[in-house]
PDB file of N, CA, C and O in Angstrom:
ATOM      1  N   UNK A   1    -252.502 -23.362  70.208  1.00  0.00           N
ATOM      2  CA  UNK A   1    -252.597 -22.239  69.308  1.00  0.00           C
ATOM      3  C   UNK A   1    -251.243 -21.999  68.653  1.00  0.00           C
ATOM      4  O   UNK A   1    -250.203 -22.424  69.155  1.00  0.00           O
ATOM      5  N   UNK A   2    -251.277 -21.447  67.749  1.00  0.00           N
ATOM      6  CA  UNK A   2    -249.964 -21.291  66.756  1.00  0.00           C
ATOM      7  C   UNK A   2    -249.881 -20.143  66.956  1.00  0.00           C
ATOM      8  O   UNK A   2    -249.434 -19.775  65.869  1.00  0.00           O
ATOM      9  N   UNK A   3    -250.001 -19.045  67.695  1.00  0.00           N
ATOM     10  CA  UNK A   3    -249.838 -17.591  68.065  1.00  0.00           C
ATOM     11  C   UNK A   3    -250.634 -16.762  66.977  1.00  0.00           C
ATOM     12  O   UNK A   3    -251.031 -15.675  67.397  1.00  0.00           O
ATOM     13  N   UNK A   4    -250.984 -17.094  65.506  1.00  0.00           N
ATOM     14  CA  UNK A   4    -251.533 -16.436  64.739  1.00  0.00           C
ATOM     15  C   UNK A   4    -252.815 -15.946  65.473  1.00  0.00           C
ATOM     16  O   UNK A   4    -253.156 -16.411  66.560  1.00  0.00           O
ATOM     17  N   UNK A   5    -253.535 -14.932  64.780  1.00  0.00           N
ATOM     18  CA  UNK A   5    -254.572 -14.170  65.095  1.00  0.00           C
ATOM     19  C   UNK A   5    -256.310 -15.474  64.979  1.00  0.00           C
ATOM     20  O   UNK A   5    -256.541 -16.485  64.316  1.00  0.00           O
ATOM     21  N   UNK A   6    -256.911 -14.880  65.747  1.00  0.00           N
ATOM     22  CA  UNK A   6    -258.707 -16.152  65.557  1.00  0.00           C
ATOM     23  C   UNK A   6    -259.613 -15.393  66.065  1.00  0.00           C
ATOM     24  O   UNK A   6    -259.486 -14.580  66.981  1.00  0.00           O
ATOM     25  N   UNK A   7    -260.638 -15.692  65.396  1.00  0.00           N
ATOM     26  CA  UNK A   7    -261.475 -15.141  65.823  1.00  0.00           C
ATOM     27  C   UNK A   7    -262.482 -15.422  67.362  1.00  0.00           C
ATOM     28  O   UNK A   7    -263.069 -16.452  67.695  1.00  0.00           O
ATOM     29  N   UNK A   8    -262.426 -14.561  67.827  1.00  0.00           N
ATOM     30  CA  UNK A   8    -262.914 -14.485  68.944  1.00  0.00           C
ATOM     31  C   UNK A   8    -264.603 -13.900  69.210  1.00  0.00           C
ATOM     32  O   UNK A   8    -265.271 -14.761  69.783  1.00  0.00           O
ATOM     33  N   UNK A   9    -264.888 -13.425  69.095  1.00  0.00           N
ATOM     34  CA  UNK A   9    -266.313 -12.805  68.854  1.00  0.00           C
ATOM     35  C   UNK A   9    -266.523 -12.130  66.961  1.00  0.00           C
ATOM     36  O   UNK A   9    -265.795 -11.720  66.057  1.00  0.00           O
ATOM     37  N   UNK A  10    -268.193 -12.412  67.251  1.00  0.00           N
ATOM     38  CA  UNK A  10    -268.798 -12.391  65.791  1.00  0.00           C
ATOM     39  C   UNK A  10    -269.493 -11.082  66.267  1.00  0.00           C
ATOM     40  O   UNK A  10    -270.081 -10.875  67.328  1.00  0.00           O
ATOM     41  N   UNK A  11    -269.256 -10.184  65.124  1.00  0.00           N
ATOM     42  CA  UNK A  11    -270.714  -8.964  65.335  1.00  0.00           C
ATOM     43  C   UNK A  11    -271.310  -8.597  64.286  1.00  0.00           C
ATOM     44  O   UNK A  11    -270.660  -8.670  63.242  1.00  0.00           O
ATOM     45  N   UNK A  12    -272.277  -8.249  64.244  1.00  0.00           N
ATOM     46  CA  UNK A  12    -273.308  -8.354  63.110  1.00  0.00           C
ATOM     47  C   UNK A  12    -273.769  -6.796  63.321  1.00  0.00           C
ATOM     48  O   UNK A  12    -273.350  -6.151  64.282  1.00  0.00           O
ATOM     49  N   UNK A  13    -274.658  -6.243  62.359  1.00  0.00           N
ATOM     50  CA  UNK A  13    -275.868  -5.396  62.397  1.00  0.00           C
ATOM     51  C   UNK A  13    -277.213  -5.482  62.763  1.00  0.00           C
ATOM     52  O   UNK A  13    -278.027  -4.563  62.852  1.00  0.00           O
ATOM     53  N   UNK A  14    -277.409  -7.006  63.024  1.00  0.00           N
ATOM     54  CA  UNK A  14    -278.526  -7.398  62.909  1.00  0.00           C
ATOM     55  C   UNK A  14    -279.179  -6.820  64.212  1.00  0.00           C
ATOM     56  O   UNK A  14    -278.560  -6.907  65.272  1.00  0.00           O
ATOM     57  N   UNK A  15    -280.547  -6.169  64.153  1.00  0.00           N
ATOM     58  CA  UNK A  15    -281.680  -5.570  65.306  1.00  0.00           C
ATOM     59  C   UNK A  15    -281.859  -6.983  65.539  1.00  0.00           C
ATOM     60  O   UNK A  15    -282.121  -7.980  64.866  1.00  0.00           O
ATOM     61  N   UNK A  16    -281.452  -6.493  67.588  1.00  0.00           N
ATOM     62  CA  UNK A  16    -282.148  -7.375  68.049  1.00  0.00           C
ATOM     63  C   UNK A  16    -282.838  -6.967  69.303  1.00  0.00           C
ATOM     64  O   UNK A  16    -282.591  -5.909  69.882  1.00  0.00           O
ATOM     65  N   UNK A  17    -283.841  -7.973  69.760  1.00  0.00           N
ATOM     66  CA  UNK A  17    -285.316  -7.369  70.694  1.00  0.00           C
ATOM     67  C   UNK A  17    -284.474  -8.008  71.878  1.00  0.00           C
ATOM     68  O   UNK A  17    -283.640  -8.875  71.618  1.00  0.00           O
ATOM     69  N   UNK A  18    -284.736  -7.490  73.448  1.00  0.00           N
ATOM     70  CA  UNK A  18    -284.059  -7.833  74.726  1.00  0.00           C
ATOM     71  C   UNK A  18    -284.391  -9.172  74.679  1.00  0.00           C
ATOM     72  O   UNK A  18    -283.536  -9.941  75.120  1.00  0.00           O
ATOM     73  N   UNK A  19    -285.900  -9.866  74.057  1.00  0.00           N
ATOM     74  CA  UNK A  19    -286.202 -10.923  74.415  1.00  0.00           C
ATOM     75  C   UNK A  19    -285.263 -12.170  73.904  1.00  0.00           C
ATOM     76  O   UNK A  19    -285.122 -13.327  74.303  1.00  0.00           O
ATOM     77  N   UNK A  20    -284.786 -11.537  73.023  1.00  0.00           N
ATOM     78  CA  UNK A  20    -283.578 -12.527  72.139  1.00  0.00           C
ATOM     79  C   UNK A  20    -282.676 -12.922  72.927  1.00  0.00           C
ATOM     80  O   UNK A  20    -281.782 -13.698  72.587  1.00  0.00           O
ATOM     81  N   UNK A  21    -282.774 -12.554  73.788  1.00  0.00           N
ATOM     82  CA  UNK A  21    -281.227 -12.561  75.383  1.00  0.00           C
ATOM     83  C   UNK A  21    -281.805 -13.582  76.115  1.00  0.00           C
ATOM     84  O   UNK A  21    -281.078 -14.470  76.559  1.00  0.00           O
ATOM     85  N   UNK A  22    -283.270 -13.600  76.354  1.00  0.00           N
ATOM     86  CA  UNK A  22    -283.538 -14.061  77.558  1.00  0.00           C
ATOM     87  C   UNK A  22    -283.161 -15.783  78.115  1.00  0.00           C
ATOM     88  O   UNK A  22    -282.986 -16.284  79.225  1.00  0.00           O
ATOM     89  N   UNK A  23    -283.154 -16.362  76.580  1.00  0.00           N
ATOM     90  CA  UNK A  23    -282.823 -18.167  77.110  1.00  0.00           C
ATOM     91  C   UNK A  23    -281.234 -17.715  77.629  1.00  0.00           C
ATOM     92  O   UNK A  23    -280.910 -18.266  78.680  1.00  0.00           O
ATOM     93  N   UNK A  24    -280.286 -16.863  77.081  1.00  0.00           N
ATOM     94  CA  UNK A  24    -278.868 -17.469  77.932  1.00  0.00           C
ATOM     95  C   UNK A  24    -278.776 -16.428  78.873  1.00  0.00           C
ATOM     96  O   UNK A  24    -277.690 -16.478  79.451  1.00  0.00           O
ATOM     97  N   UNK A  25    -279.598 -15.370  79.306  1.00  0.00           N
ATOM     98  CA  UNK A  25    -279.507 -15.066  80.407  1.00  0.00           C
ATOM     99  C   UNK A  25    -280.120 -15.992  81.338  1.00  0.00           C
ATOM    100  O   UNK A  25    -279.561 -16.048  82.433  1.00  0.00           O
ATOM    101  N   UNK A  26    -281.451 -16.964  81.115  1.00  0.00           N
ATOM    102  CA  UNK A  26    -281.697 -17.659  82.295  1.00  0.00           C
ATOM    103  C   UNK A  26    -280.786 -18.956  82.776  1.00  0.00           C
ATOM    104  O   UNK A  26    -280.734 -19.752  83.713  1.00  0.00           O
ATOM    105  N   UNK A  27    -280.186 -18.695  81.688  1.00  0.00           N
ATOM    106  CA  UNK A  27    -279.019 -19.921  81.602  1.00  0.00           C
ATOM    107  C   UNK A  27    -278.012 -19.726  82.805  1.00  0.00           C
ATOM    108  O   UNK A  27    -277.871 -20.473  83.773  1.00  0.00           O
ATOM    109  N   UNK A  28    -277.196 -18.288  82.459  1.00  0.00           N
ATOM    110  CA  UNK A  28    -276.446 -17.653  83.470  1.00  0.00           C
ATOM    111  C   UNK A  28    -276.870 -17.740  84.769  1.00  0.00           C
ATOM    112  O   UNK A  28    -276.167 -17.935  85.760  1.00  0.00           O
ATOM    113  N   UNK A  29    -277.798 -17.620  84.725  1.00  0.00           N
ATOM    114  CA  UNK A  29    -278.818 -17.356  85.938  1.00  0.00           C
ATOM    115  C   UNK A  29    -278.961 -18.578  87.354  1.00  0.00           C
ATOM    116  O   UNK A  29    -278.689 -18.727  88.546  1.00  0.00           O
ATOM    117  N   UNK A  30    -279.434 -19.075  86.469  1.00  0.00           N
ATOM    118  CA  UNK A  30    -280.080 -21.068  87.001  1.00  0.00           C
ATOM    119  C   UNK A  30    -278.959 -22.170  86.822  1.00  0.00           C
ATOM    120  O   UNK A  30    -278.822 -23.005  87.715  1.00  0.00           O
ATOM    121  N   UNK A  31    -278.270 -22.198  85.862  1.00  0.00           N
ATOM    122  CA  UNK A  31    -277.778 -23.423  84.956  1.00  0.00           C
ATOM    123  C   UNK A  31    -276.299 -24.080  86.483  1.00  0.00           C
ATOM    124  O   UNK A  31    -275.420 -23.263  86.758  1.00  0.00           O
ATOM    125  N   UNK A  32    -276.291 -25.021  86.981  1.00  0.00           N
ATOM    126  CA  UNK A  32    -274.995 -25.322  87.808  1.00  0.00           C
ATOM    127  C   UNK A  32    -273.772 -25.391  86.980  1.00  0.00           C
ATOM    128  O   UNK A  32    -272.669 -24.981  87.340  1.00  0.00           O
ATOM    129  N   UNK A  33    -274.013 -25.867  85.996  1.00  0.00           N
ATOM    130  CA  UNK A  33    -272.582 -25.171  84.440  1.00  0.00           C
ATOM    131  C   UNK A  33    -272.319 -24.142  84.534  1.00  0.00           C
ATOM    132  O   UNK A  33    -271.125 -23.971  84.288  1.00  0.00           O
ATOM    133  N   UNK A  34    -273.048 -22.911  84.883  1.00  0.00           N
ATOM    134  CA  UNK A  34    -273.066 -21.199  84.893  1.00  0.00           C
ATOM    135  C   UNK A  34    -271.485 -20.826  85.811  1.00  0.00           C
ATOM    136  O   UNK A  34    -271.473 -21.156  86.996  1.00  0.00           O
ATOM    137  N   UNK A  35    -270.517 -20.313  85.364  1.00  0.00           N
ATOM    138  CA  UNK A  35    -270.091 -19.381  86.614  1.00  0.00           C
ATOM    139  C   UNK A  35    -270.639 -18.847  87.302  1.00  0.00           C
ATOM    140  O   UNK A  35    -270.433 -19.073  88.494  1.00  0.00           O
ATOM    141  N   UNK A  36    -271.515 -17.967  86.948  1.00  0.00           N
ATOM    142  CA  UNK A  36    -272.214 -17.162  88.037  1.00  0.00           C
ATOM    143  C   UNK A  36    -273.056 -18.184  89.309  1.00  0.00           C
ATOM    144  O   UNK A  36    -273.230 -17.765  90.454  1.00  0.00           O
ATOM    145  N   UNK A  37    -273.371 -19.141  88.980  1.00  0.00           N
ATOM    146  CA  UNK A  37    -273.959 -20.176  89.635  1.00  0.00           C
ATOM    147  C   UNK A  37    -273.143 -20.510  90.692  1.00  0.00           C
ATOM    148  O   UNK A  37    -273.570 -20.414  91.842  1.00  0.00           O
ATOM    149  N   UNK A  38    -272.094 -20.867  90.470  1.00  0.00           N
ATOM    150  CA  UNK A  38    -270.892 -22.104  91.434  1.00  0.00           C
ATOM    151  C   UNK A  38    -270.279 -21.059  92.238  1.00  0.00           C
ATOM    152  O   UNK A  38    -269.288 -21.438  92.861  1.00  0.00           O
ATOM    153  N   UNK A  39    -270.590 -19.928  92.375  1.00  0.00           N
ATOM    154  CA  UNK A  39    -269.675 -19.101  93.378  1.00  0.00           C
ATOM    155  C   UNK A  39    -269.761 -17.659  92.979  1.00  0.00           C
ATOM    156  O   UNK A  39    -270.279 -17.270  91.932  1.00  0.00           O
ATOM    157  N   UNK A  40    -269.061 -16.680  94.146  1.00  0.00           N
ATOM    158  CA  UNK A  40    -268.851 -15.394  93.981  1.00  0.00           C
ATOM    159  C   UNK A  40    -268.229 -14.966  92.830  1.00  0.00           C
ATOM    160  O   UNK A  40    -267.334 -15.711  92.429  1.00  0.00           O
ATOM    161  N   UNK A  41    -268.493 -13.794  92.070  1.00  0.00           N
ATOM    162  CA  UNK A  41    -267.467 -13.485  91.110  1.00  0.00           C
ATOM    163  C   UNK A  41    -268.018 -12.084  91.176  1.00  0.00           C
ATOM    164  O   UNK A  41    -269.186 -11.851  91.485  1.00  0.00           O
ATOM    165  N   UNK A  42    -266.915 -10.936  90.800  1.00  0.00           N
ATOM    166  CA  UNK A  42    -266.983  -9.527  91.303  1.00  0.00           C
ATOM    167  C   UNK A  42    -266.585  -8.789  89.758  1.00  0.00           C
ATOM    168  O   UNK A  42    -265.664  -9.518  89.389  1.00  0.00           O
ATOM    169  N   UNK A  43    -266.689  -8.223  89.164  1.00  0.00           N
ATOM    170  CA  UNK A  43    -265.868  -8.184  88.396  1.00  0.00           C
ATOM    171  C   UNK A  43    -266.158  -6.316  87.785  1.00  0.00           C
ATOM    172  O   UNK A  43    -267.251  -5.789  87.578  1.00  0.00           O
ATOM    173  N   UNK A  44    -264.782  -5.691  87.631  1.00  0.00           N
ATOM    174  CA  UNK A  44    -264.852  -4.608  87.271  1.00  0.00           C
ATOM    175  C   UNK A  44    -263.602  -3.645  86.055  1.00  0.00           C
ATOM    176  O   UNK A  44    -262.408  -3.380  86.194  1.00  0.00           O
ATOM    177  N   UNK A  45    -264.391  -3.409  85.146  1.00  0.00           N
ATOM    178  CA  UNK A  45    -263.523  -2.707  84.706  1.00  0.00           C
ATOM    179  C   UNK A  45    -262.992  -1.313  84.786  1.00  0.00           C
ATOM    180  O   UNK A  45    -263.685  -0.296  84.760  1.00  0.00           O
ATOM    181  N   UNK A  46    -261.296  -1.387  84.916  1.00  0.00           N
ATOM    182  CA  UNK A  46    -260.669  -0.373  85.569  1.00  0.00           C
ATOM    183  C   UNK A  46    -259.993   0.462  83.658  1.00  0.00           C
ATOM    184  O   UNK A  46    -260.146   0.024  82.518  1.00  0.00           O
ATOM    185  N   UNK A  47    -259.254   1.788  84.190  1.00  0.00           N
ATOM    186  CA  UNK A  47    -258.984   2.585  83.311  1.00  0.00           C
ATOM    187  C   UNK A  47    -257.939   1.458  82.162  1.00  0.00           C
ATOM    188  O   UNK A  47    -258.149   1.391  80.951  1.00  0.00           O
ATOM    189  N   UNK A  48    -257.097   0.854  82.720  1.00  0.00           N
ATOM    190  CA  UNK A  48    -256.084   0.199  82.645  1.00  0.00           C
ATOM    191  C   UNK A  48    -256.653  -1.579  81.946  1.00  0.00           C
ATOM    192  O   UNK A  48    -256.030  -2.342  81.207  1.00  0.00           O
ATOM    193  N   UNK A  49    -257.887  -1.711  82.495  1.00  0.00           N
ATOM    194  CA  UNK A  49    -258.560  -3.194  82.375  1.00  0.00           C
ATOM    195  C   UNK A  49    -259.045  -3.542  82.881  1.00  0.00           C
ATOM    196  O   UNK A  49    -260.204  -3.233  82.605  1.00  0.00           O
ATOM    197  N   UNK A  50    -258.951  -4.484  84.098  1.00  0.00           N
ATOM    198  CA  UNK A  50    -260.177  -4.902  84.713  1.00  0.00           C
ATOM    199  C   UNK A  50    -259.358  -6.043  85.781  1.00  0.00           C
ATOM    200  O   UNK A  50    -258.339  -6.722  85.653  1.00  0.00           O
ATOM    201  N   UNK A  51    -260.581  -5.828  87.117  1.00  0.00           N
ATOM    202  CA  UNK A  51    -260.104  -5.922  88.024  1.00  0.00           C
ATOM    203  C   UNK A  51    -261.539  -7.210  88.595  1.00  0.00           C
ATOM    204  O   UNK A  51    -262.691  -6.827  88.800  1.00  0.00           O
ATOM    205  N   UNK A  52    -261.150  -8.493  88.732  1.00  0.00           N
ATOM    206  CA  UNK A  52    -262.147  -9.729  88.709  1.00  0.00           C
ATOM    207  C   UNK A  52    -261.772 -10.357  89.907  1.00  0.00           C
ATOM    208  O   UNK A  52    -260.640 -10.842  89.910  1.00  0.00           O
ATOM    209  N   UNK A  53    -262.821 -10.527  91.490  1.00  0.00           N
ATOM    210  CA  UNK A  53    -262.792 -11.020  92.726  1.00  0.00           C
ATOM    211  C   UNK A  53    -263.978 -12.351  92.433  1.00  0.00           C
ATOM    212  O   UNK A  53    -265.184 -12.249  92.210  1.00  0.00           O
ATOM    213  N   UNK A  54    -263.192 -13.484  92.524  1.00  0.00           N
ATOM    214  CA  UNK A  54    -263.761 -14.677  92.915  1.00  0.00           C
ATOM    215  C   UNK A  54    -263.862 -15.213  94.554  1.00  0.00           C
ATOM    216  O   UNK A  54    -263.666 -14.648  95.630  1.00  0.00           O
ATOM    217  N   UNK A  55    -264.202 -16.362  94.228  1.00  0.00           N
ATOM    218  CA  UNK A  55    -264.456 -16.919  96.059  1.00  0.00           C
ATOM    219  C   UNK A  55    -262.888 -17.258  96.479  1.00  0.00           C
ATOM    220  O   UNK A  55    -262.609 -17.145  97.672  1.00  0.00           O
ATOM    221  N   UNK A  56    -262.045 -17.591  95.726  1.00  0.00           N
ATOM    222  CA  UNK A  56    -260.858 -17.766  96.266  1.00  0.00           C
ATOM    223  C   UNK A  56    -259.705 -16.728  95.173  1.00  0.00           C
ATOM    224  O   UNK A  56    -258.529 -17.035  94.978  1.00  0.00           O
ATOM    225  N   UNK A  57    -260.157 -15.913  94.779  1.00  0.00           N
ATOM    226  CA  UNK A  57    -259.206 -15.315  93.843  1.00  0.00           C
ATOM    227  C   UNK A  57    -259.229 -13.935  93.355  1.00  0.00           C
ATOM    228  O   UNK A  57    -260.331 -13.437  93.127  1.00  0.00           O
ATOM    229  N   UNK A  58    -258.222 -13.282  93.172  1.00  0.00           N
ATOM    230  CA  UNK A  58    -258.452 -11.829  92.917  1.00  0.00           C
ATOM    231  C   UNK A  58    -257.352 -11.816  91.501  1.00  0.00           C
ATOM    232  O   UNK A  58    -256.226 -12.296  91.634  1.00  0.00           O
ATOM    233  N   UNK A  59    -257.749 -11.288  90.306  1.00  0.00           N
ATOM    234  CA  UNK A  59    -257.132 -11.484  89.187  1.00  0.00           C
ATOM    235  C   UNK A  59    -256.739 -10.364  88.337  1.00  0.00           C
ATOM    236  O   UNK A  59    -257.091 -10.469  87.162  1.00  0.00           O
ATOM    237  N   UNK A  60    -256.161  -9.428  88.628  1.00  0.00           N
ATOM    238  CA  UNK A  60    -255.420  -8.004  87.975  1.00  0.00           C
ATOM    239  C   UNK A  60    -255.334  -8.029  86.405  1.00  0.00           C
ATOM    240  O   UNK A  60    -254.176  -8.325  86.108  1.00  0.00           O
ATOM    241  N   UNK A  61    -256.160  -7.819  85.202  1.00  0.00           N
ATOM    242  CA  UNK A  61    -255.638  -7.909  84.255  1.00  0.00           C
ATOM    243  C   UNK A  61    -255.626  -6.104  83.604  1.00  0.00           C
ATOM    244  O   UNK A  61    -256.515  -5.253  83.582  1.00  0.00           O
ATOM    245  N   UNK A  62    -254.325  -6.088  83.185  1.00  0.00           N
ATOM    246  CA  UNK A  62    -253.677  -4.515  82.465  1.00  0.00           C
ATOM    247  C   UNK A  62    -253.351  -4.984  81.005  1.00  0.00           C
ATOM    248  O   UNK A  62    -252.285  -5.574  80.833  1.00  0.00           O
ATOM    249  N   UNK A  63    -254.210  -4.761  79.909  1.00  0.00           N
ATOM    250  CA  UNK A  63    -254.085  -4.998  78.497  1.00  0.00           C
ATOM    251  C   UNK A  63    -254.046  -6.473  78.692  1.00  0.00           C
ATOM    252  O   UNK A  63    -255.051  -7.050  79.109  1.00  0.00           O
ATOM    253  N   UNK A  64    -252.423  -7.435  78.287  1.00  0.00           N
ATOM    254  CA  UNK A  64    -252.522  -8.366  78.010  1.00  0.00           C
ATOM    255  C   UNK A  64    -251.684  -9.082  79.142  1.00  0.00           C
ATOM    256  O   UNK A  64    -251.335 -10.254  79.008  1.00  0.00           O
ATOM    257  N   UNK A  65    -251.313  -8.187  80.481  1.00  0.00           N
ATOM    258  CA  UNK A  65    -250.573  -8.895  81.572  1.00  0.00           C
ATOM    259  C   UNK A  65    -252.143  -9.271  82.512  1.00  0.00           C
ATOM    260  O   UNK A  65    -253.214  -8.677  82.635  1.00  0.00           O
ATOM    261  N   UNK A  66    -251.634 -10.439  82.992  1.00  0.00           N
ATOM    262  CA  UNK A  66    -252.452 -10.200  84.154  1.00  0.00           C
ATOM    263  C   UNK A  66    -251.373 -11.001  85.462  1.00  0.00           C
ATOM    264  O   UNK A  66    -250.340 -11.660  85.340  1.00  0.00           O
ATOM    265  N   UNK A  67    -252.166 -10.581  86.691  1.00  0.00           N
ATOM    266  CA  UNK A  67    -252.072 -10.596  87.494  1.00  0.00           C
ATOM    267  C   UNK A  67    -252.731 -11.871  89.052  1.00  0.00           C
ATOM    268  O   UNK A  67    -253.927 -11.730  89.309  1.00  0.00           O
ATOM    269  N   UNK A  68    -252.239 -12.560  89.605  1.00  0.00           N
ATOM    270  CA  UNK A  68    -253.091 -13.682  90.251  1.00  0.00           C
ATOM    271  C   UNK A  68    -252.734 -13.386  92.022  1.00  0.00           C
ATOM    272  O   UNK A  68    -251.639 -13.320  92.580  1.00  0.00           O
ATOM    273  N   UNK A  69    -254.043 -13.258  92.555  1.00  0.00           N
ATOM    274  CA  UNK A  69    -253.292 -13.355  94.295  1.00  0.00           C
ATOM    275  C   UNK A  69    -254.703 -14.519  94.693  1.00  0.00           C
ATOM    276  O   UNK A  69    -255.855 -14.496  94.260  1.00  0.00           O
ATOM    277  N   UNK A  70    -254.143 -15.336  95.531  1.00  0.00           N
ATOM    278  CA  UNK A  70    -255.183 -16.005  96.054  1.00  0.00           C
ATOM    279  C   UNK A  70    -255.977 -15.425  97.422  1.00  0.00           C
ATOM    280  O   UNK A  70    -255.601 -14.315  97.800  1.00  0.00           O
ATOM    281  N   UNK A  71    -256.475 -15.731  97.783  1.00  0.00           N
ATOM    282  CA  UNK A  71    -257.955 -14.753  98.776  1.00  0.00           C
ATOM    283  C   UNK A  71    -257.640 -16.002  99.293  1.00  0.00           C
ATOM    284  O   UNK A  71    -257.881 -17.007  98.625  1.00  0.00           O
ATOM    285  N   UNK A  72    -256.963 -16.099 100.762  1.00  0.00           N
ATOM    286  CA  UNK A  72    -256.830 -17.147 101.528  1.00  0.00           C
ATOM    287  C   UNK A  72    -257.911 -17.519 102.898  1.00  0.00           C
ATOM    288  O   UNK A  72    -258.180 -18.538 103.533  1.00  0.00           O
ATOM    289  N   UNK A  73    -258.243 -16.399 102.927  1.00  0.00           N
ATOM    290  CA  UNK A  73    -259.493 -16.305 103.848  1.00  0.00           C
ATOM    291  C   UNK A  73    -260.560 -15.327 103.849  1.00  0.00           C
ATOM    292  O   UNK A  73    -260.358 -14.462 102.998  1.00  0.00           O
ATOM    293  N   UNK A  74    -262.065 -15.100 104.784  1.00  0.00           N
ATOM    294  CA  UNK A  74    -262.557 -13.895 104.634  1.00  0.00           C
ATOM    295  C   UNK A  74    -262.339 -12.465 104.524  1.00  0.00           C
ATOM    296  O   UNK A  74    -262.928 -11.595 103.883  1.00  0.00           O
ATOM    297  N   UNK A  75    -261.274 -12.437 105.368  1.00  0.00           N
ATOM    298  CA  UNK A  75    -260.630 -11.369 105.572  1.00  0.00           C
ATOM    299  C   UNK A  75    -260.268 -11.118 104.314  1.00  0.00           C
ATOM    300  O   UNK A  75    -260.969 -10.263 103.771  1.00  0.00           O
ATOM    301  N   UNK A  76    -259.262 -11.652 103.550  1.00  0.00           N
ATOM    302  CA  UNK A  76    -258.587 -11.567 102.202  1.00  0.00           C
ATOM    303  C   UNK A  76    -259.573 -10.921 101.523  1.00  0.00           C
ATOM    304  O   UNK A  76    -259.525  -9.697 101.403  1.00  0.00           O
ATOM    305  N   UNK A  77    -260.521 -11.611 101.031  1.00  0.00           N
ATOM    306  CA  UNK A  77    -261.499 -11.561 100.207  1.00  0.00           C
ATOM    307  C   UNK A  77    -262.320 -10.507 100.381  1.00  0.00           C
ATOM    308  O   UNK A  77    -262.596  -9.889  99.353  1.00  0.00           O
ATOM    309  N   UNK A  78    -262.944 -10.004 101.731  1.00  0.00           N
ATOM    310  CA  UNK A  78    -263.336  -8.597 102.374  1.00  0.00           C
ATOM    311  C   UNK A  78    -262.461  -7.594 101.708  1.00  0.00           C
ATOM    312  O   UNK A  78    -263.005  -6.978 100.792  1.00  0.00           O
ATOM    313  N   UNK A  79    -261.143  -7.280 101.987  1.00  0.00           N
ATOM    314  CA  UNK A  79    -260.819  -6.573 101.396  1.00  0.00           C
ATOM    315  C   UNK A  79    -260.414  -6.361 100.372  1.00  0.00           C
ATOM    316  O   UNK A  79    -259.993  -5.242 100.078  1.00  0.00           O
ATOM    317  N   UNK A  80    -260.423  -7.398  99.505  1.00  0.00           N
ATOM    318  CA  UNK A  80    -260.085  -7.152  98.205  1.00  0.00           C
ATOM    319  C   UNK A  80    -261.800  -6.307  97.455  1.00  0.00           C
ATOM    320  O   UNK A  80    -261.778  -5.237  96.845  1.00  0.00           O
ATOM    321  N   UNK A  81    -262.829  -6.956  97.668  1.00  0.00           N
ATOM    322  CA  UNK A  81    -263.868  -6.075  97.370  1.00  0.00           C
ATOM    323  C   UNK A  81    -263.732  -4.776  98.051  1.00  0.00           C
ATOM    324  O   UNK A  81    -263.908  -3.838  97.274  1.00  0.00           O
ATOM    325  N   UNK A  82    -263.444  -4.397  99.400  1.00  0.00           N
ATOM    326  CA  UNK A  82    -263.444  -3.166  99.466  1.00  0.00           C
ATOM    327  C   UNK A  82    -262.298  -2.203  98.923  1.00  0.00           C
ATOM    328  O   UNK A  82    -262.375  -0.980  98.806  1.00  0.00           O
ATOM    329  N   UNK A  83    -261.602  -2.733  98.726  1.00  0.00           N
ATOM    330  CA  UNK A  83    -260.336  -1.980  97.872  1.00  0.00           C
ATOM    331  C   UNK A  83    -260.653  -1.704  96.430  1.00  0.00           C
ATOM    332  O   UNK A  83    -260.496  -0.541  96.060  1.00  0.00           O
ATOM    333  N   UNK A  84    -261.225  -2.905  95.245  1.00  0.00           N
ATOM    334  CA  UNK A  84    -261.414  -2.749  93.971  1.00  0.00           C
ATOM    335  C   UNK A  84    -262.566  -2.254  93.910  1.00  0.00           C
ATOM    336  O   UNK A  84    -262.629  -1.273  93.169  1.00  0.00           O
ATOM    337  N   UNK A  85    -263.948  -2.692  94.637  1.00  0.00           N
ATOM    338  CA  UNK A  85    -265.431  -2.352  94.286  1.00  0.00           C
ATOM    339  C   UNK A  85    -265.817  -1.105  95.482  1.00  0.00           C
ATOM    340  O   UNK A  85    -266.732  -0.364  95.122  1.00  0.00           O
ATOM    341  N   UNK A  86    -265.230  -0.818  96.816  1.00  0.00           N
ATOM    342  CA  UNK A  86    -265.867   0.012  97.371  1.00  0.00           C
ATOM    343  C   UNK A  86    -267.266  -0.740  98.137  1.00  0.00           C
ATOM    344  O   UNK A  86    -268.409  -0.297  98.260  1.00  0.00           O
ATOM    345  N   UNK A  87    -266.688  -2.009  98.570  1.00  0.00           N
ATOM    346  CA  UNK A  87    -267.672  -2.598  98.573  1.00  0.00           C
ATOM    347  C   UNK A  87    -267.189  -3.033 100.289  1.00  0.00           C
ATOM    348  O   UNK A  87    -266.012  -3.389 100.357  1.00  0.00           O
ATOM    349  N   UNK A  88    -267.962  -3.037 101.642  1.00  0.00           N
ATOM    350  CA  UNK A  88    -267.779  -2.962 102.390  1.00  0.00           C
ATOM    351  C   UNK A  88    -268.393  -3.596 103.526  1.00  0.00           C
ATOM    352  O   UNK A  88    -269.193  -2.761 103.948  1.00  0.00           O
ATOM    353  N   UNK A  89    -268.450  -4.639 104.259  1.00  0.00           N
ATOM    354  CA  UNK A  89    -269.298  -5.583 105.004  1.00  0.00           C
ATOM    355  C   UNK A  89    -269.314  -4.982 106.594  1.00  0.00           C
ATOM    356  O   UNK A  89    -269.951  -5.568 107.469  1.00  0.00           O
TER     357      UNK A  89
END
C-alpha cells in the first residue's frame, strides 16, 4: 500500500430482504475456508474498540493501535473470556 486512502467497504441504498444474506451466511456457517469454522473466535466491541478472543489469541484494538497477547493455555484463554465477555466456565 502507498499509505493513500482505498476503499474498503461499498454502501448503497439499495432494500434488501434477510434472504439476500442467506448464501454467505451459510457460507460462514459450514464453509472449512470460514473463520468461524477453523476455531474459537469471541469478539466484542468495547467503548474504545474492540476486544477479539481466538483459540490461541487475545487482540486489543483502540482506534488504530492494537494490541497482541498469546492465550498459552486453557487457563489463559478462560480468563481472557471471563475478563472481556463475562463469560465464565
Amino acid at each position: 500500500m502507498d499509505g493513500g486512502w482505498h476503499g474498503l467497504y461499498r454502501l448503497s441504498h439499495t432494500p434488501r430482504r434477510w434472504s439476500d444474506f442467506a448464501p454467505m451466511c451459510h457460507y460462514h456457517q459450514t464453509s472449512p475456508k470460514s473463520g468461524f469454522t477453523r476455531g474459537n473466535v469471541c469478539s466484542l466491541t468495547t467503548t474504545m474498540g474492540r476486544a477479539t478472543i481466538t483459540d490461541q489469541r487475545l487482540l486489543i484494538t483502540t482506534g488504530v493501535e492494537q494490541r497482541e497477547a498469546d492465550l498459552t493455555d486453557e487457563a489463559a484463554w478462560a480468563a481472557a473470556l471471563r475478563n472481556y465477555r463475562g463469560i465464565a466456565f
